[in-house]
DRENDO-1510 file (C-alpha; in Angstrom, 1 decimal, always signed):
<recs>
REC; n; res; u; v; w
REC; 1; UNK; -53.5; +47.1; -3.5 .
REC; 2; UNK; -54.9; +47.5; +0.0 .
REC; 3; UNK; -52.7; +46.1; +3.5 .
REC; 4; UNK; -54.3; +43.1; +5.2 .
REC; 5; UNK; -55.7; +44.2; +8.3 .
REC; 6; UNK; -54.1; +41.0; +9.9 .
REC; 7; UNK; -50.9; +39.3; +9.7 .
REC; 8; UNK; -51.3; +36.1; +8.2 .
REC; 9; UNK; -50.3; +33.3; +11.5 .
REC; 10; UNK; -48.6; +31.0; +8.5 .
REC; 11; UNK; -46.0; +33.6; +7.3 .
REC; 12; UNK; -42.6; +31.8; +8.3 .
REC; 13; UNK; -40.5; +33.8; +11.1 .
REC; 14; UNK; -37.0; +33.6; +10.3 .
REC; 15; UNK; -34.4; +32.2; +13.1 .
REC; 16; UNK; -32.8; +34.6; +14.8 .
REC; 17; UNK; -29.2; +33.1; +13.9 .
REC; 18; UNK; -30.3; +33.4; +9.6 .
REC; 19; UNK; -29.6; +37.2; +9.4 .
REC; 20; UNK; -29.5; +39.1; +13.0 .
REC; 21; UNK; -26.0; +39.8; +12.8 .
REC; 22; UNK; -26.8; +41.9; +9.5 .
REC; 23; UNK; -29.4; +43.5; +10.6 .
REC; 24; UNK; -27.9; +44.6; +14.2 .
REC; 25; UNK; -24.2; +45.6; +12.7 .
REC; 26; UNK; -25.1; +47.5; +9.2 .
REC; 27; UNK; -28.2; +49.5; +11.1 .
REC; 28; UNK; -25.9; +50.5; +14.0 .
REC; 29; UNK; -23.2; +52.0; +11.3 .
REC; 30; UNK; -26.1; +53.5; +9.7 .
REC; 31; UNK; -27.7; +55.1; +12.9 .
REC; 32; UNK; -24.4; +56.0; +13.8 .
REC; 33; UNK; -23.8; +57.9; +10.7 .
REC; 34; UNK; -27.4; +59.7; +10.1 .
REC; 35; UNK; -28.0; +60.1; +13.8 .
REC; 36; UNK; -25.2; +60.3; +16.4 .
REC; 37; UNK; -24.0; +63.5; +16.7 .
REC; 38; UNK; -20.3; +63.4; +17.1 .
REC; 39; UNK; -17.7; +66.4; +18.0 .
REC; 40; UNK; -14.6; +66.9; +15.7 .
REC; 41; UNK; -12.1; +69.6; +15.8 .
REC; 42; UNK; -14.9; +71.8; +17.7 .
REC; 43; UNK; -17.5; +71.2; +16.0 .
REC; 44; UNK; -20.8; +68.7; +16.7 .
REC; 45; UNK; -22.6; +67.2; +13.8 .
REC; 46; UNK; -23.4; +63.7; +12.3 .
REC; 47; UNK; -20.8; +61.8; +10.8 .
REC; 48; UNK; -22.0; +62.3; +7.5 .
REC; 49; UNK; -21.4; +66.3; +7.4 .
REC; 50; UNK; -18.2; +65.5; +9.0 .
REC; 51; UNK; -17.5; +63.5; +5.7 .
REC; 52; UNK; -18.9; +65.9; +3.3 .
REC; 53; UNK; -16.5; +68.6; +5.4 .
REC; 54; UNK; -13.6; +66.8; +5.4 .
REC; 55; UNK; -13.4; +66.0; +1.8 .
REC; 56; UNK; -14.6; +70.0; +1.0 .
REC; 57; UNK; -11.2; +70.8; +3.0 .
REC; 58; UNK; -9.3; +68.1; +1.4 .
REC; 59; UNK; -9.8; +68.8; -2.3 .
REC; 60; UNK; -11.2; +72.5; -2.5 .
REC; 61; UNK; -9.8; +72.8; -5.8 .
REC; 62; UNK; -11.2; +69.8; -7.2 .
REC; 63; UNK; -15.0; +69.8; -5.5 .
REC; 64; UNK; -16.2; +72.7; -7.6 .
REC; 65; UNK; -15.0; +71.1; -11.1 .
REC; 66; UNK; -16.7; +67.3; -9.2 .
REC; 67; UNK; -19.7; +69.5; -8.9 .
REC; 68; UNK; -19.3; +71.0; -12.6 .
REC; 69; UNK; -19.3; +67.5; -13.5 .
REC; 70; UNK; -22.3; +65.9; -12.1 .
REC; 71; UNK; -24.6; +69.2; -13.6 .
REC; 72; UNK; -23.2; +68.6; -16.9 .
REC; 73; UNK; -24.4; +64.9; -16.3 .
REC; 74; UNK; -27.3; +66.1; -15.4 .
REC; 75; UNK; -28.2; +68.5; -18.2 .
REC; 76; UNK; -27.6; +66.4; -20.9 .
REC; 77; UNK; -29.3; +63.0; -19.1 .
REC; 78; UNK; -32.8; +63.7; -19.9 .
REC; 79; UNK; -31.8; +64.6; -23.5 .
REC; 80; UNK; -29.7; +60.7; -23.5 .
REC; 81; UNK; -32.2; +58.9; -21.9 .
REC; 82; UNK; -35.1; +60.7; -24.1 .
REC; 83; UNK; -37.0; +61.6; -21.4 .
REC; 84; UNK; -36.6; +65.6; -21.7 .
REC; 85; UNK; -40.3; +65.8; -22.6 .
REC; 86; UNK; -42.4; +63.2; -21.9 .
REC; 87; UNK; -44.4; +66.3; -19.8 .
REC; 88; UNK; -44.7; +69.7; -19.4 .
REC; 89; UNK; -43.1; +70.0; -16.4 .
REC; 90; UNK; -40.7; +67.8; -17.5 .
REC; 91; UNK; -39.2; +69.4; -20.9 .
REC; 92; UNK; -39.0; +73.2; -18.5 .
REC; 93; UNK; -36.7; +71.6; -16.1 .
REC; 94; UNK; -34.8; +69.7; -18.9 .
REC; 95; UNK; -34.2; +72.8; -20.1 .
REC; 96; UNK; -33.9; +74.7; -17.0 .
REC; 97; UNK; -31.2; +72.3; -16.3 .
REC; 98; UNK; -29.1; +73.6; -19.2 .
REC; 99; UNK; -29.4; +76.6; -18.2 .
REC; 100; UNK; -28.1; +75.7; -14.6 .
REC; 101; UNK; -24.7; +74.0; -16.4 .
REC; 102; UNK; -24.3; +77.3; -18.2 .
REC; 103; UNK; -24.7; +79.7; -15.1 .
REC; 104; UNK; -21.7; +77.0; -13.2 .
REC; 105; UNK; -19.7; +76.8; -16.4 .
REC; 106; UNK; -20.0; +80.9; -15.7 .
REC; 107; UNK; -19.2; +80.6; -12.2 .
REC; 108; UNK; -16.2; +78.1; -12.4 .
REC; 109; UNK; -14.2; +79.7; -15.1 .
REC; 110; UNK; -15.5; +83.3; -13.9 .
REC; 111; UNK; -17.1; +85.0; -16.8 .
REC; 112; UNK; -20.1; +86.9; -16.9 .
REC; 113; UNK; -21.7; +90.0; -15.3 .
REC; 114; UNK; -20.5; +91.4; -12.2 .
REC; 115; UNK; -24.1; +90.5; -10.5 .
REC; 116; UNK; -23.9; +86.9; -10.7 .
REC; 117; UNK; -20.7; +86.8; -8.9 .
REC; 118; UNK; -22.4; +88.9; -6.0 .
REC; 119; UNK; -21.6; +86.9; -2.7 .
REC; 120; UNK; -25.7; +86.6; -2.2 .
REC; 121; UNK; -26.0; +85.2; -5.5 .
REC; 122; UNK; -23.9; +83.0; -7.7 .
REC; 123; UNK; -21.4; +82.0; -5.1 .
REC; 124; UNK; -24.1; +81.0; -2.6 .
REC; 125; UNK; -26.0; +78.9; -4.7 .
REC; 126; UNK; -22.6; +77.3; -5.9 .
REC; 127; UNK; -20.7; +76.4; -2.8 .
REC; 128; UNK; -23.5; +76.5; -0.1 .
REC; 129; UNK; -25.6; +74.4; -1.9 .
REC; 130; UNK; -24.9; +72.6; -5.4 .
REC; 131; UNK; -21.6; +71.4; -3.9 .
REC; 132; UNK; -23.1; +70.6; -0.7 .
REC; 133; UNK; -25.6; +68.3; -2.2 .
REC; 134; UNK; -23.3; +66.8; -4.5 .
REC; 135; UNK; -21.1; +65.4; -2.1 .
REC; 136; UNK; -24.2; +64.5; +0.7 .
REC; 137; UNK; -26.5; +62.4; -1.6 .
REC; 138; UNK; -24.1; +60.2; -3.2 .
REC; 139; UNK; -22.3; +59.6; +0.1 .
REC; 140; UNK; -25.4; +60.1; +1.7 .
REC; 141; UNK; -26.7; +56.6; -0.5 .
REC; 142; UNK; -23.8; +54.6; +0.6 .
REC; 143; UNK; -24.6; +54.5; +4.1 .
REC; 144; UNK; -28.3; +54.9; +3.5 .
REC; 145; UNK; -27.8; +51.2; +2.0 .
REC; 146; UNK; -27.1; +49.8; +5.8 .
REC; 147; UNK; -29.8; +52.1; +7.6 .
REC; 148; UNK; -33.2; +51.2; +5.3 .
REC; 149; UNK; -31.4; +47.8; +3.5 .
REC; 150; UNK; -31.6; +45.6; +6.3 .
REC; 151; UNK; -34.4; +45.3; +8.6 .
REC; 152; UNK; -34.3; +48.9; +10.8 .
REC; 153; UNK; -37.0; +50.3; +8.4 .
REC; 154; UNK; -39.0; +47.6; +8.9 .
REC; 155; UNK; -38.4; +47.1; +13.0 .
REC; 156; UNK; -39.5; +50.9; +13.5 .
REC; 157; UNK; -42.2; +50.3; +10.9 .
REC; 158; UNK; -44.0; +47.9; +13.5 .
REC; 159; UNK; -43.7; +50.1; +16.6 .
REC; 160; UNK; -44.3; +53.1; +14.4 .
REC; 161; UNK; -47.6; +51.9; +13.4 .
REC; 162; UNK; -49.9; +53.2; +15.8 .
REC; 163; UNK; -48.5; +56.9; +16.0 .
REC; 164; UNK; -47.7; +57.8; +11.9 .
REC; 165; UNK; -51.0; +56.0; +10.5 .
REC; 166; UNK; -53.6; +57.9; +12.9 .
REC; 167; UNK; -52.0; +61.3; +13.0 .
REC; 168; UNK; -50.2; +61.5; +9.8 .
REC; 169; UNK; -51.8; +59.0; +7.2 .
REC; 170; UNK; -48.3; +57.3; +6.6 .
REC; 171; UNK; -46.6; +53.9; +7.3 .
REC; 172; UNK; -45.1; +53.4; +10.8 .
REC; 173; UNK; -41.5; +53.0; +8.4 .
REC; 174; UNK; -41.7; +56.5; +7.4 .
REC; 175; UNK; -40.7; +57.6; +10.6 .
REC; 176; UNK; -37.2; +56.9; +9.0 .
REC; 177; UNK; -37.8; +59.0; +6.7 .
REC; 178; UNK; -38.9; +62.2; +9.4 .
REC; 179; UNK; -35.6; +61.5; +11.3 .
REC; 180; UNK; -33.5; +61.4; +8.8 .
REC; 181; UNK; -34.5; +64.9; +7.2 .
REC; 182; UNK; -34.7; +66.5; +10.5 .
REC; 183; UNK; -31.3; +64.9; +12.0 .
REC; 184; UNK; -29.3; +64.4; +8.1 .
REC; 185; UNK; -31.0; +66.7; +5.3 .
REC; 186; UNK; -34.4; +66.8; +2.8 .
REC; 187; UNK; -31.9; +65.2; +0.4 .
REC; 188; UNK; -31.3; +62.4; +2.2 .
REC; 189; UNK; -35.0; +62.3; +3.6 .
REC; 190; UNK; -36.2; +62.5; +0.0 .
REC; 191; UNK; -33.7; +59.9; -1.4 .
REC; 192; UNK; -35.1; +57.2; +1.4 .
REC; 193; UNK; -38.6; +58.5; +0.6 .
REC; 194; UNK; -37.8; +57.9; -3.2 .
REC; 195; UNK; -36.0; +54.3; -3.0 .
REC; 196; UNK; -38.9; +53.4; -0.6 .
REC; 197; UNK; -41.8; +54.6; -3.0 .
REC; 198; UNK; -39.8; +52.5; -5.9 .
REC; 199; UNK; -40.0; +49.6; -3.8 .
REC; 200; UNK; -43.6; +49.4; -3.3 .
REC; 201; UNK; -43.7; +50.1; +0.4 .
REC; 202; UNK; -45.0; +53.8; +0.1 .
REC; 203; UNK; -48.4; +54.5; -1.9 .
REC; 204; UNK; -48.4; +57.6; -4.3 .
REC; 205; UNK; -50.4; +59.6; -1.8 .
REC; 206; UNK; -47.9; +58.5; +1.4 .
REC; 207; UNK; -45.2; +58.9; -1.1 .
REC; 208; UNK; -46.4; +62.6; -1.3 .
REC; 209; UNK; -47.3; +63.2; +2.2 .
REC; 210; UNK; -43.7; +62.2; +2.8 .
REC; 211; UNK; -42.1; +64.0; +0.6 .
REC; 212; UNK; -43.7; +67.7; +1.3 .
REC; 213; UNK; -44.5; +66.8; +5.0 .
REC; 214; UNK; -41.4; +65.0; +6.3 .
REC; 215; UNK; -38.2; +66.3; +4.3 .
REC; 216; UNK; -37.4; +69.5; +5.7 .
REC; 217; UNK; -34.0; +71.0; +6.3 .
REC; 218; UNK; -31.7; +69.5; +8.7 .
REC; 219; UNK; -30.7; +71.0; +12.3 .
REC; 220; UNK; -27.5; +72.7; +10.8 .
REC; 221; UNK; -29.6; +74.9; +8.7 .
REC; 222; UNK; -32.1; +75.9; +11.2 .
REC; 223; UNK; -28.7; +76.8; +13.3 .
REC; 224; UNK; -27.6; +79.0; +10.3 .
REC; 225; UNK; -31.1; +80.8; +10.6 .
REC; 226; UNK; -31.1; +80.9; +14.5 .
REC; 227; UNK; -27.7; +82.7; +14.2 .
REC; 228; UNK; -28.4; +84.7; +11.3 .
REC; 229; UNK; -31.7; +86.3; +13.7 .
REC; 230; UNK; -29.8; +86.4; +17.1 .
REC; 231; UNK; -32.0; +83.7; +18.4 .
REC; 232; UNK; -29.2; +81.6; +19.4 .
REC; 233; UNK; -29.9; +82.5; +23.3 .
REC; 234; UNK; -32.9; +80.3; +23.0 .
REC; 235; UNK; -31.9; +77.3; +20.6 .
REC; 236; UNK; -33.9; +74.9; +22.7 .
REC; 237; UNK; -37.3; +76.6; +22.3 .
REC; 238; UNK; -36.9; +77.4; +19.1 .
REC; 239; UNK; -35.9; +74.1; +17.8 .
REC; 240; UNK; -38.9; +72.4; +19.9 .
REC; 241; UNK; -41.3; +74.9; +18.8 .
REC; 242; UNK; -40.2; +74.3; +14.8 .
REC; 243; UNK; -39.6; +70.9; +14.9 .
REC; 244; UNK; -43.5; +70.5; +17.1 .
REC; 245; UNK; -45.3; +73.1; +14.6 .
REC; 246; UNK; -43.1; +71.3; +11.4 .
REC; 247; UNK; -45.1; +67.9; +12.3 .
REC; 248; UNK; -48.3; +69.7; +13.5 .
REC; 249; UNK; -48.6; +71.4; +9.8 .
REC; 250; UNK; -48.3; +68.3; +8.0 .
REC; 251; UNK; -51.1; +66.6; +9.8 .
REC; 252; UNK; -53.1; +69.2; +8.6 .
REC; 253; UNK; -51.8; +69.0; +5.4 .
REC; 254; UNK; -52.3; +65.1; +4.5 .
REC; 255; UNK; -56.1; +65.9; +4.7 .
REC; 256; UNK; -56.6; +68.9; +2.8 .
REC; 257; UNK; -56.0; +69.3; -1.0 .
REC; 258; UNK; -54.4; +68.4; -3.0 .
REC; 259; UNK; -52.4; +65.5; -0.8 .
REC; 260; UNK; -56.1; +63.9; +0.7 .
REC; 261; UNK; -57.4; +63.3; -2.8 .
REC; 262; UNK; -53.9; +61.6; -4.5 .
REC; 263; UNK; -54.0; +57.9; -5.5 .
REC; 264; UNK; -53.5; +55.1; -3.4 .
REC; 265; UNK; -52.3; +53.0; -5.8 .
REC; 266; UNK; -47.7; +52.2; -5.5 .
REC; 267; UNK; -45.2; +52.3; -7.9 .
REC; 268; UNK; -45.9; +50.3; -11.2 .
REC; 269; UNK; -48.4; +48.7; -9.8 .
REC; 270; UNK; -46.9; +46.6; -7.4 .
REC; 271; UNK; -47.4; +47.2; -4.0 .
REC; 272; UNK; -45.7; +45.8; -0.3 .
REC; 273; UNK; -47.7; +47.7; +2.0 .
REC; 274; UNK; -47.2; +47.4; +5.8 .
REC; 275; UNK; -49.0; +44.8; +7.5 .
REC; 276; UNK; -51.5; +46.1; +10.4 .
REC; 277; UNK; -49.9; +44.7; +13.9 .
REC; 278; UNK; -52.8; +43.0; +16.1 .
REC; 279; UNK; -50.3; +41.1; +18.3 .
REC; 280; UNK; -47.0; +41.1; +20.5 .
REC; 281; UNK; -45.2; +44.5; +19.0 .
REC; 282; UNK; -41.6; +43.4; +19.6 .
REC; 283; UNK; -42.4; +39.3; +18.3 .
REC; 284; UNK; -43.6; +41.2; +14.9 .
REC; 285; UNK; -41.0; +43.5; +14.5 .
REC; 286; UNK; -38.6; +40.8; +15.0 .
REC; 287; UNK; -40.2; +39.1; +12.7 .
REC; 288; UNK; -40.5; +41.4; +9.6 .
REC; 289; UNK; -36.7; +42.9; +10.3 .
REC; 290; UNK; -35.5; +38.8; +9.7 .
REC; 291; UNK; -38.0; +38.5; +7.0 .
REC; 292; UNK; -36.3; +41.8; +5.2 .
REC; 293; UNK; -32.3; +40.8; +5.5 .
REC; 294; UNK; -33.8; +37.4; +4.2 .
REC; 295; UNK; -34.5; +39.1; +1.2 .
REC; 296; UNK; -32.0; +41.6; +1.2 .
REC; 297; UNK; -29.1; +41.7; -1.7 .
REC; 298; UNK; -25.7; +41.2; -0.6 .
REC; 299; UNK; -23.8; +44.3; +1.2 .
REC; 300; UNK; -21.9; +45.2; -2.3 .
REC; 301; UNK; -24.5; +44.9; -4.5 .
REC; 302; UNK; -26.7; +47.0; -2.2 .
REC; 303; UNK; -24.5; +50.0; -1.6 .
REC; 304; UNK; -23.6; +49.7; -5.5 .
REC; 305; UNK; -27.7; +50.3; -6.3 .
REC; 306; UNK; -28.1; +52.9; -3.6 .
REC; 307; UNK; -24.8; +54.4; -4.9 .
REC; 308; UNK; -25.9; +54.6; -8.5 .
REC; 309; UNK; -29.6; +56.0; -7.8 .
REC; 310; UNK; -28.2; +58.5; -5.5 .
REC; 311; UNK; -25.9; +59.3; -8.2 .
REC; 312; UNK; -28.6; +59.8; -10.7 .
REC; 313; UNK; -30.6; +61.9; -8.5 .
REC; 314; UNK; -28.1; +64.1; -7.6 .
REC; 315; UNK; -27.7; +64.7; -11.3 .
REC; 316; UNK; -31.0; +65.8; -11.5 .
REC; 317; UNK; -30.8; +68.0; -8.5 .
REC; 318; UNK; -27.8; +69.9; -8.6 .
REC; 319; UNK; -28.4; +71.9; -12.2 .
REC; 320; UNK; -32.4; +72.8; -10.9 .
REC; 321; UNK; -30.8; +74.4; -7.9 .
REC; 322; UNK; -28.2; +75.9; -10.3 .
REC; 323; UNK; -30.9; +77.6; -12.8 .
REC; 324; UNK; -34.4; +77.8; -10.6 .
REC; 325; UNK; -32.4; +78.9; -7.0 .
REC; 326; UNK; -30.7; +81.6; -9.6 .
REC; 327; UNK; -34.3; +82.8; -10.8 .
REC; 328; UNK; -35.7; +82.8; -7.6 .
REC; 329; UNK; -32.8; +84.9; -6.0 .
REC; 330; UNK; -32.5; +87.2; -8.9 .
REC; 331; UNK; -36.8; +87.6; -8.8 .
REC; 332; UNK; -36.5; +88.3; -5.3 .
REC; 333; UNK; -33.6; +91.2; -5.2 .
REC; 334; UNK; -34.3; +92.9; -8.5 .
REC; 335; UNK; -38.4; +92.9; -9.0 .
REC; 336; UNK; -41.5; +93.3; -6.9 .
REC; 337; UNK; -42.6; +90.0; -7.1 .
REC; 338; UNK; -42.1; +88.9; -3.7 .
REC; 339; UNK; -43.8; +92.2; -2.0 .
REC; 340; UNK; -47.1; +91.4; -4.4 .
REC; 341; UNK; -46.9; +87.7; -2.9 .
REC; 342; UNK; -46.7; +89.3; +0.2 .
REC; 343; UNK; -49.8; +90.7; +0.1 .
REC; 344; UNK; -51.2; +86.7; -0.2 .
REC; 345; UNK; -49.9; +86.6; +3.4 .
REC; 346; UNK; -51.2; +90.1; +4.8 .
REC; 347; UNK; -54.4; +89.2; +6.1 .
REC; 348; UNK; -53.2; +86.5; +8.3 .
REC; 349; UNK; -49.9; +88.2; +9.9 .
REC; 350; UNK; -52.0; +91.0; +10.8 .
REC; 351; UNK; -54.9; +89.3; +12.1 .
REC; 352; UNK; -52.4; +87.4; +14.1 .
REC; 353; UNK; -50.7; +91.0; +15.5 .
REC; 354; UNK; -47.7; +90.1; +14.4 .
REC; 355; UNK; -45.1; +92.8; +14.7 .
REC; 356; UNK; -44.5; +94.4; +11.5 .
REC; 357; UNK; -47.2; +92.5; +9.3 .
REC; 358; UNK; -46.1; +93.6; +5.7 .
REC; 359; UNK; -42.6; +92.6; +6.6 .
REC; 360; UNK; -43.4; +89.5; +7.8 .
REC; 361; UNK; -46.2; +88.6; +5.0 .
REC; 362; UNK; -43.1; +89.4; +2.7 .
REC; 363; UNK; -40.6; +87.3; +4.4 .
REC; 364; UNK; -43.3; +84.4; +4.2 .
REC; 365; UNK; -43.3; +84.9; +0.5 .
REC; 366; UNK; -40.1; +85.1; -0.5 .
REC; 367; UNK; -39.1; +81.7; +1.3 .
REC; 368; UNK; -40.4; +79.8; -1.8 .
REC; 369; UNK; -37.4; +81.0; -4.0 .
REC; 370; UNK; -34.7; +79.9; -0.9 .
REC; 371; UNK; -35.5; +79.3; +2.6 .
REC; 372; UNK; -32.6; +81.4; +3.6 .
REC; 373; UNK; -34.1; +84.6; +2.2 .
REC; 374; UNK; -36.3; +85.5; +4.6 .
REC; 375; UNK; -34.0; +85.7; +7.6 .
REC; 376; UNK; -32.2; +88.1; +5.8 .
REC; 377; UNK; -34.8; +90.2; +5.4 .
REC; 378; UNK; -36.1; +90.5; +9.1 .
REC; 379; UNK; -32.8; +90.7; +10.9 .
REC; 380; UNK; -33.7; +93.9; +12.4 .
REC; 381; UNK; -37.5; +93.3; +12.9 .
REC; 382; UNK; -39.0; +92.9; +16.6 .
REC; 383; UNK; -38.0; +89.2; +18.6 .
REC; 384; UNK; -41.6; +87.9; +18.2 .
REC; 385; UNK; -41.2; +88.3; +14.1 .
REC; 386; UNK; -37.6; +86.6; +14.0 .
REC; 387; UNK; -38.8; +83.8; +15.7 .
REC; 388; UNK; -42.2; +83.1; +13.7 .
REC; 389; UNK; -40.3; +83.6; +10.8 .
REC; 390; UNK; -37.7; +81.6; +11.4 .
REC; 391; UNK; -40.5; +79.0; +11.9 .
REC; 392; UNK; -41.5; +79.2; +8.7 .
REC; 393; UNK; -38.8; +79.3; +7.0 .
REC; 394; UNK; -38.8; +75.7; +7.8 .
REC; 395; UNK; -41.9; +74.6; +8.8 .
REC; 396; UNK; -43.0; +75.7; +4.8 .
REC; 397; UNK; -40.7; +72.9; +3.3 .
REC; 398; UNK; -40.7; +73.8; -0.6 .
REC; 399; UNK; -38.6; +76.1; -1.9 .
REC; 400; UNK; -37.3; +76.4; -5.2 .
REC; 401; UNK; -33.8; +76.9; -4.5 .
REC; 402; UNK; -33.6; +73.2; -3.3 .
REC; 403; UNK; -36.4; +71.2; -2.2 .
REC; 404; UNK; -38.4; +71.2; -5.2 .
REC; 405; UNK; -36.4; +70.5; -7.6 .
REC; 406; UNK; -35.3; +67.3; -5.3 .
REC; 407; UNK; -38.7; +66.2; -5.4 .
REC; 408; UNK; -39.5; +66.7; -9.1 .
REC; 409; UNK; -36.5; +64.8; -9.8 .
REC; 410; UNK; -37.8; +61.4; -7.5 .
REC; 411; UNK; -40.6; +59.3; -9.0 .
REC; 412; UNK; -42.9; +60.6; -7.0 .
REC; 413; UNK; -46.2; +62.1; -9.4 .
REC; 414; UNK; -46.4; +65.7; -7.7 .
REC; 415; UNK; -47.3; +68.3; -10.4 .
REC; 416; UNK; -45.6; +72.0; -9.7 .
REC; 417; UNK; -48.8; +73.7; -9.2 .
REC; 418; UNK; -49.8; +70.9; -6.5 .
REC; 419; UNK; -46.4; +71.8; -4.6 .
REC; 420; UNK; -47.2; +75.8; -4.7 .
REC; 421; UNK; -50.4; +74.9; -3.4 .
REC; 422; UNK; -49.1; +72.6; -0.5 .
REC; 423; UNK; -46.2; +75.6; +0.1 .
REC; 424; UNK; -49.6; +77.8; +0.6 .
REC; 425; UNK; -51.1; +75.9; +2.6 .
REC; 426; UNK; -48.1; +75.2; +5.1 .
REC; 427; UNK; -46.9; +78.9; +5.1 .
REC; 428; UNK; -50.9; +79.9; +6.5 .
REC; 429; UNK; -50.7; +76.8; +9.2 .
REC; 430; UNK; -47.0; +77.8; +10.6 .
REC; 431; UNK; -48.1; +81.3; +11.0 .
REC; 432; UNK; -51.2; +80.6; +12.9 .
REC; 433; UNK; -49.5; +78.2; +15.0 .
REC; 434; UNK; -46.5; +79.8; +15.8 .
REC; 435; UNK; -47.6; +83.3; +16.4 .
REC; 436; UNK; -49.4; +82.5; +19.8 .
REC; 437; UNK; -46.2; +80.1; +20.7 .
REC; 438; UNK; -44.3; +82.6; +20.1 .
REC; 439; UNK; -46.1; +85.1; +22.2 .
REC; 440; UNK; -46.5; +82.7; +24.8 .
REC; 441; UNK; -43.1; +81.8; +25.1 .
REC; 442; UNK; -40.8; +84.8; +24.5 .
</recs>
């Protein structure tokens, strides 16, 4: 299903009194809550890590058994619904997922070997990131109900047009999507990108494009890595340069393969596609914004749907980072793996004079198991190393700590040798367009 180049002049414009209320009140709470950074007790961050914090301080005997919970949900789900193997790729992350309930049954109760309760290991996975994630998405989907459920997607979409299409092959509304993973989290990114997809507004090849272009960690990470590698002093240009290189990559990206040759067709079939503006920007995105609260569900049923489906996906999320964040770490501190995929890397950091080349190919490697990783390994490297590095560890995207077990758990048809080949391709790209930044600017 292709979009009409032109609007159709007999498509009815809703009055502004039918729905405007809706669509200015529940997308200011949303942009308030994804978007506005706000200061409490010290501390400056969105509303919605403010609410993941405060229940984390609340209940911190309780949020590690919530989290216990929702992987248990999660490992035997597949096996319910009968859809452990209805692939490959599917039926080793069904049972990757078991194993990621019995490594947090291990880590709750605290039996096993000494290694997995190394601070680096078990316990980061555990409280940095599967409880982390399980209290963001499903909270996360509440308010995500007001930001994309009533008109805002749709208002940007119009205005968005003529930047996302040309540069990176993707609706004007998935601009939403870019904000929310840059400002919020790839979790949240990834569950608008999914619920959008479903919908019929994103094709599978936008869907995809999205997904390993857009939903990147948020700021508070990249301030974990800026402090972790001293780079602090010079937050600005770093978060400029990454955020600049981030988009820059995925440009490239959407037309190489494997994204430029992935279908066009939606979701089941049945496609909404955005409607090419040839007229008065602000009269159209009036008009689509009233046309979606028109058709929007009420507010309870809406939050309830978002609620549900962010539930579901965070049960699919939480035991993959459990198990395949485990494998990766484990991989990447006790065998050579990571300094052979190094080598992968080699040619271009030293081609590119970059200080330390090996270290650096290595540290470009080993951010597919966790994007943390390679800060770690190149805090006492030269300035110009930190800093490209820290570019790519999140200018690459997919790691397998997180992110890509996020996205095989969406709808979205992206095959795991497709994602290593994307991670390839983005880790070559940030490296040769940060390392002149970076020698340009330090």
């Amino acid at each position: 299903m292709k979009a009409n180049p032109t609007m159709a002049p007999s498509t009815p414009t809703p009055t502004p009194t039918s729905g405007a209320w809706k669509f200015f009140v529940f997308s200011a709470i949303g942009i308030f809550v994804f978007f506005v950074p706000v200061s409490i007790g010290g501390t400056s961050s969105i509303l919605l890590d403010h609410i993941v914090t405060w229940i984390r301080a609340q209940f911190p005997g309780l949020v590690p058994y919530y989290a216990l919970i929702v992987i248990a949900l999660g490992a035997v789900y597949p096996f319910y619904s009968k859809t452990w193997n209805k692939d490959a790729v599917t039926a080793v992350f069904s049972i990757l997922k078991v194993l990621g309930l019995i490594v947090a049954v291990m880590l709750v109760f605290r039996i096993g070997p000494a290694w997995l309760f190394q601070p680096d290991m078990g316990p980061f996975l555990y409280d940095k990131l599967v409880v982390s994630v399980g209290l963001l998405v499903p909270i996360g989907s509440v308010f995500l109900a007001l930001l994309v459920g009533y008109g805002l997607l749709e208002f940007v979409g119009v205005w968005m047009q003529p930047i996302m299409r040309p540069i990176w092959k993707t609706p004007g509304r998935s601009a939403i999507d870019a904000v929310a993973s840059f400002v919020g989290s790839y979790s949240i990114g990834l569950l608008i990108t999914n619920k959008v997809f479903k919908e019929g507004k994103y094709t599978v090849k936008e869907a995809a494009i999205i997904a390993t272009g857009f939903s990147t960690v948020s700021v508070t990470f990249m301030v974990v890595v800026a402090k972790t590698l001293g780079l602090m002093s010079i937050w600005n240009t770093y978060f400029w340069v990454t955020f600049l290189v981030t988009f820059a990559v995925t440009a490239f990206t959407a037309r190489m393969w494997p994204l430029s040759r992935m279908s066009d067709e939606y979701y089941d079939g049945k496609g909404d596609p955005e409607q090419r503006v040839t007229g008065n920007y602000m009269k159209q995105a009036w008009s689509e914004a009233m046309k979606a609260v028109a058709q929007s569900k009420g507010i309870g049923t809406n939050i309830w749907e978002n609620l549900r489906d962010g539930f579901i996906m965070t049960m699919g999320i939480l035991p993959s980072i459990m198990s395949v964040g485990l494998i990766g770490l484990l991989l990447a501190e006790y065998t050579p793996l990571f300094d052979w995929l190094g080598y992968l890397f080699y040619p271009f950091t030293l081609l590119l004079q970059i200080p330390e080349p090996l270290l650096a190919a290595k540290a470009s490697a080993i951010e597919i198991a966790e994007m943390f990783l390679p800060a770690l390994l190149v805090t006492e490297a030269p300035l110009v190393t930190k800093f490209i590095i820290a570019v790519v560890s999140v200018s690459a995207i997919l790691f397998f700590s997180a992110v890509i077990p996020c996205i095989v758990s969406t709808e979205i048809p992206l095959s795991l040798p497709k994602l290593l080949v994307i991670w390839f391709e983005r880790t070559v790209l940030t490296l040769i367009l940060t390392a002149p930044l970076a020698y340009w600017l330090l």
